[in-house]
N, C-alpha and C positions, 0 to 999 in steps of 0.2 A: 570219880567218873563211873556212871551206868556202864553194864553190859553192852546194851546199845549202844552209848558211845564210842567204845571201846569197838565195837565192828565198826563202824562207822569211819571213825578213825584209820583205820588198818585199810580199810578198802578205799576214801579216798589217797592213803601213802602209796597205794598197790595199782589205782588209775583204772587201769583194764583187769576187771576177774569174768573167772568162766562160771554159766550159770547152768545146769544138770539138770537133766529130763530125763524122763524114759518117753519111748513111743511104742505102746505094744509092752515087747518083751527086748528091746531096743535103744541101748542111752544112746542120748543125743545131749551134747555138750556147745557152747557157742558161746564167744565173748560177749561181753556185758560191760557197761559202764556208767548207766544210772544207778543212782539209787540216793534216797532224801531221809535225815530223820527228822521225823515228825511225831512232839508229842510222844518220845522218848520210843517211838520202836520205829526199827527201819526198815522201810517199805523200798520196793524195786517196782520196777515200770518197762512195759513192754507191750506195743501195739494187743489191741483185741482179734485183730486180723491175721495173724502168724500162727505159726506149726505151735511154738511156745508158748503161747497161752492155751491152747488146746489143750496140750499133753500137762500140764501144772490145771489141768482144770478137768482132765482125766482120772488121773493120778497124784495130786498131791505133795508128795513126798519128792522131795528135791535137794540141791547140794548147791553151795557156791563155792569156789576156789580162788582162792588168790595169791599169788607170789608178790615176794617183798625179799629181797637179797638172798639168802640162805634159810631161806622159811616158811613156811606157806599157813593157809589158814584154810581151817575146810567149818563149814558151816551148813548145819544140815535143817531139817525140819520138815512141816505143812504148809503149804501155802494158802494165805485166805486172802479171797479176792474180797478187796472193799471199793465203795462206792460211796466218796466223803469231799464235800462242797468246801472245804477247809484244807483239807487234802491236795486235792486237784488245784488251786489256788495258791499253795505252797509251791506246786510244782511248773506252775505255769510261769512263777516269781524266779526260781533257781534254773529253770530251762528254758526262757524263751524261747529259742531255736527251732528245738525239738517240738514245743508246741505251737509253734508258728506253723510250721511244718505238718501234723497235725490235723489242726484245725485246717486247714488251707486244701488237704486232699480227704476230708471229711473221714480221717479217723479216730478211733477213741483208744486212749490212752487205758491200757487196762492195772492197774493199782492191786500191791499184795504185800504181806508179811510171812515170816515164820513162824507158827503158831509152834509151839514146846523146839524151839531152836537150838541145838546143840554146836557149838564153836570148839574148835585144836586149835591153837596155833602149834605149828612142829618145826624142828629143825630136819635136817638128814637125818638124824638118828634118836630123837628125844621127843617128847612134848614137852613143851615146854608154857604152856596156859592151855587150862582148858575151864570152859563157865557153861552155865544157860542161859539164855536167854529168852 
């Protein structure tokens, strides 16, 4: 199993993680629940129209968190915005919903990774895995 799988994994067992911004000199933190792998790295998705793609396209540098019984998983890195026909196609296949929805009030789905991505998983008191990604 890749690294990316291996997130991938853990964040669909965990459903809902929170995903990390700053705004300014100001985190700003807010649940999440997309995210696709594709072509072995894993990409999140969040309107182009929100506070959060602003500030990840200000600043970069971001964090996801996830809990999963007695453990959690912090995953840091860059974010790089892509713009891929195979991509958006993937996602259109795994969410219809969201991109019914979407398409329907004419917004665009803005698409990203973690470029030098660092993963814990920790208990209360241990790490217990730690990789790159």
């Amino acid at each position: 199993m890749t690294n990316a799988e291996k997130l991938n994994e853990y964040l669909n067992k965990a459903g809902v993680f929170y995903f990390l911004t700053t705004d300014g000199d100001q985190p700003k933190g807010r649940p999440f629940g997309f995210h696709i792998l594709y072509q072995d790295k894993l990409y999140f998705g969040c309107g182009t129209f929100k506070n959060v793609f602003r500030q990840l396209s200000e600043n970069p540098k971001v964090e996801v968190l996830a809990l999963q019984g007695n453990e959690f998983l912090r995953y840091d890195g860059q974010a790089v915005v892509v713009k891929d026909e195979g991509l958006m196609a993937a996602v259109r296949q795994a969410a219809p919903q969201i991109m019914g929805m979407y398409d329907a009030n004419g917004w665009e789905m803005g698409m990203f990774y973690l470029e030098n991505g660092h993963a814990e998983i920790r208990g209360l008191f241990e790490l217990k895995e730690e990789f790159d990604v």
